[in-house]
N, C-alpha and C positions, 0 to 999 in steps of 0.2 A: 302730792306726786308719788308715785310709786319708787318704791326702791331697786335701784339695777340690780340685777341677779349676781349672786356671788358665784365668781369664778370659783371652783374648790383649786386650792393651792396643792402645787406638787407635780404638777403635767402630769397628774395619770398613768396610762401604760407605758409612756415613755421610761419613767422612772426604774419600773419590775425590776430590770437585771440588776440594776444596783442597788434597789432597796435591798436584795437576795444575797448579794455580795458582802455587804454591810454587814447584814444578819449573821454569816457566817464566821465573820469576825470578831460580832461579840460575844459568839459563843465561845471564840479561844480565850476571849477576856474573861468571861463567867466561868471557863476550865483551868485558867492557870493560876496557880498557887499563890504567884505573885500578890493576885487581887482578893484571895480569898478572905478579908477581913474588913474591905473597902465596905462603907454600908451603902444600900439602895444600889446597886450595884448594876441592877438590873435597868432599873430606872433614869440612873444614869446616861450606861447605854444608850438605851433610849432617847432620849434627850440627845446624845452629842450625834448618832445617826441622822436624826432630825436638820438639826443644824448644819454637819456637813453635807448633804443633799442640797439644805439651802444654799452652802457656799461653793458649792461644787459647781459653778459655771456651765464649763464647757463637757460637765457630763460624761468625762474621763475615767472619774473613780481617783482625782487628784484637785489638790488646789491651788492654783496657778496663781500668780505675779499680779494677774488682773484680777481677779475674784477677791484677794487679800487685799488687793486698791480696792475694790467696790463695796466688797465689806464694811470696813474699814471709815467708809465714806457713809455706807447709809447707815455705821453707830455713832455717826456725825463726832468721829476721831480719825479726820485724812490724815494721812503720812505721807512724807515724799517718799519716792523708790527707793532712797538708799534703807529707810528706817522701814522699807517692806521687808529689801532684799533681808536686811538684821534679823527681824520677826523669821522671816523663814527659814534662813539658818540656824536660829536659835530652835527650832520646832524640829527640822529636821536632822540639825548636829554639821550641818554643815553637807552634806553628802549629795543631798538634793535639792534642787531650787522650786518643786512642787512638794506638797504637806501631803501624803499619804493617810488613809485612815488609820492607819497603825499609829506613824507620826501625831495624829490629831488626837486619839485617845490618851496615848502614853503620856504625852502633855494636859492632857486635862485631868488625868488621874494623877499623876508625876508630881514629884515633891517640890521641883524646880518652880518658882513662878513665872515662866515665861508672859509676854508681854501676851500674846494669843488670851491665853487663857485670864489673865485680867481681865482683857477687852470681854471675852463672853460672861466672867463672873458679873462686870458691870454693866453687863447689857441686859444679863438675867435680872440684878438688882433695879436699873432703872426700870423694865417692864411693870412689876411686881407693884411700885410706888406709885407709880401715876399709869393705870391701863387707860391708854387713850384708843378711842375705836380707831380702827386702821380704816384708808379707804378715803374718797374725799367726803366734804362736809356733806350732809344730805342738801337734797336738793331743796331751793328757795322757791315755794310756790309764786307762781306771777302774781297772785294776788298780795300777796303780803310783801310785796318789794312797794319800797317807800315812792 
């Protein structure tokens, strides 16, 4: 059987203005002094742009109530809402109920462990140990079904 064609992940031009926004951002991380000793720093970046994009839902340039639920759900680690609403505050200090990329960096480079950033250390870890292909199973030729 032929294999279905891969969507490329990311929605494409939809994406532009905030992958640009993003970018912009890491550049003030990669300029302030703060992070000047942080290694891969760059790479980093990279990486948590990536990921917030993925968790960016509703494509705001924020991470909302729901996206932290669905998250959350597909690192097969649900929370109830109240231990969302926790996580977000924890992430944002309280001030806002959506995770800004400032918010999402500062915590992933941050010395605090917030519970966020577990979650992605351990989703980065489980990846890494068992790469299972993503996607469903290939297809079962009719001939070979019993």
């Amino acid at each position: 059987a032929m294999a279905a064609p891969r969507r490329p992940s990311g929605g494409g031009l939809r994406r532009a203005p905030q992958d640009g926004r993003l970018e912009e951002i890491n550049k003030e991380f990669l300029s302030d002094p703060k992070f000047s000793n942080e290694k891969d720093l760059e790479e980093k970046l990279a990486v948590f742009k990536e990921k917030y994009m993925e968790f960016d839902l509703n494509n705001q340039g924020e991470i909302d109530l729901m996206s932290v639920k669905r998250m959350m759900e597909k690192l097969g680690a649900p929370k109830t809402h109240l231990e969302l609403k926790k996580m977000i505050s924890e992430v944002t200090g309280g001030v806002s109920d959506t995770i800004s990329y400032q918010d999402f960096v500062n915590v992933m480079l941050g010395k605090r462990s917030a519970v966020l950033k577990l979650v992605m250390m351990f989703e980065g870890k489980a990846n890494e140990s068992n790469p299972k292909p993503s996607g469903p199973p290939p297809e079962r030729d009719i001939a070979s079904l019993p």
